[in-house]
C-alpha positions as CSV (number, residue, x, y, z in Angstrom):
1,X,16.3,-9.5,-10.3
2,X,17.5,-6.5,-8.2
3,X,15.9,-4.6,-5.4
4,X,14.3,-1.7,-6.5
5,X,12.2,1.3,-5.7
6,X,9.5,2.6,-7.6
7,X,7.8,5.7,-7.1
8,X,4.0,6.4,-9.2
9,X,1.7,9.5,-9.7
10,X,-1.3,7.6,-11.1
11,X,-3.8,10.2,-13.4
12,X,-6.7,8.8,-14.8
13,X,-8.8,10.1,-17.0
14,X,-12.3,10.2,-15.8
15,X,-16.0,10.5,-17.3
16,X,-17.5,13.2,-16.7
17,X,-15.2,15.3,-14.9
18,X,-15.8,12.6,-12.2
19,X,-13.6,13.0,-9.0
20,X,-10.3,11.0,-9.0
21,X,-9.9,10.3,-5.7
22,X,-12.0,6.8,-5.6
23,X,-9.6,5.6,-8.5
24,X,-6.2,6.7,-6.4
25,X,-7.9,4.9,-3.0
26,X,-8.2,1.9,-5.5
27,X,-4.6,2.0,-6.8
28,X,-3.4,2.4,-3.6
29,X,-5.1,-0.3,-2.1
30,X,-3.8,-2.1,-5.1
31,X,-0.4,-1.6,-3.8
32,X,-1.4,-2.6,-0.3
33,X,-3.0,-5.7,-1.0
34,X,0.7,-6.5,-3.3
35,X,2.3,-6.7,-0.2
36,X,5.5,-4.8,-1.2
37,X,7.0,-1.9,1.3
38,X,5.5,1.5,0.1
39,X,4.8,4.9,1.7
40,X,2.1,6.8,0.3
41,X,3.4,10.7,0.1
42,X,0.8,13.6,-1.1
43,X,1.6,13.7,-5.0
44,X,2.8,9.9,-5.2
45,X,3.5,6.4,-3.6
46,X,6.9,5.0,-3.4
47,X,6.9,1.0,-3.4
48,X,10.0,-0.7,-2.6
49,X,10.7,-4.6,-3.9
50,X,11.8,-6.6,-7.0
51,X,11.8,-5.2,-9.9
52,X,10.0,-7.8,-11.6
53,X,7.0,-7.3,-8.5
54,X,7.0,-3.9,-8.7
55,X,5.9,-3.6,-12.3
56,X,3.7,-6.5,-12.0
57,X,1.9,-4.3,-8.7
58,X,2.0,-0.9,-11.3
59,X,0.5,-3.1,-14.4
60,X,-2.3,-4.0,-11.9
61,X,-2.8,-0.5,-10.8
62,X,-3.4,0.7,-14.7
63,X,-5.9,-2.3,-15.2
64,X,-7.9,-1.1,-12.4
65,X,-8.3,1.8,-13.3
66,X,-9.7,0.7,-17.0
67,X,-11.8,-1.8,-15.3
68,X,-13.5,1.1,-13.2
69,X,-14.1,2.6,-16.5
70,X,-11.3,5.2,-17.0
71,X,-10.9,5.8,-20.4
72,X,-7.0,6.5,-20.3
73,X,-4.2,6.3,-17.4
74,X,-1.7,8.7,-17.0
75,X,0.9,6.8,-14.9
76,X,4.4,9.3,-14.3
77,X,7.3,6.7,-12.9
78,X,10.2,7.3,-11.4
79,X,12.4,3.9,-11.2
80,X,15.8,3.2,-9.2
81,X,16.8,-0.4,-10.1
82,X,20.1,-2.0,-7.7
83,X,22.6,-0.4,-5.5
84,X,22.3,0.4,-2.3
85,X,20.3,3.4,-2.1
86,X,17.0,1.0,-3.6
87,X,15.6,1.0,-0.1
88,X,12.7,3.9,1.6
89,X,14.5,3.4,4.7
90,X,17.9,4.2,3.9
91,X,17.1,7.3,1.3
92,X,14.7,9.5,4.3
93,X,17.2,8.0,7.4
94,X,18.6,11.5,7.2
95,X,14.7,13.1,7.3
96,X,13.0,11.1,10.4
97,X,10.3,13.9,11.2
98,X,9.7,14.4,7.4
99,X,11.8,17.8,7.2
């Protein structure tokens, strides 16, 4: 399939008003351990690969997070499938310090 770039705000629902931030470290170590490019920004992570592999690594992600004991995920995706733009390097070549 084609190259593609996904970009996911994971939001799950905890119990007990419990911090999220142990379930985020988990799905982002999820996306780590996948293998795929990915830059982790402050509101969501960007993963760059195959289509296919990239919603295999976001399927994963949601699992966790019921396997940690979330009741419901929220997961907000943003999706860019093909062409040449489907690449973290060439979309922020224009933006090397960030700005």
């Amino acid at each position: 399939m084609a190259k593609a770039l996904l970009s996911v705000q994971i939001i799950p629902k905890t119990n007990g008003g419990e911090d999220v931030i142990p379930y985020v470290d988990r799905a982002i170590a999820i996306i780590k351990e996948s293998g795929v490019n990915y830059l982790v920004g402050p509101l969501e992570t960007t993963m760059e690969g195959e289509f296919d592999e990239l919603l295999a690594v976001l399927k994963r992600m949601n699992e966790a997070m019921f396997e940690m004991g979330c009741p419901s995920v929220i997961s907000q995706v943003k999706l860019l499938v093909g062409g040449p733009n489907a690449s973290i390097e060439r979309l922020l070549e224009k933006y090397p310090d960030g700005k």
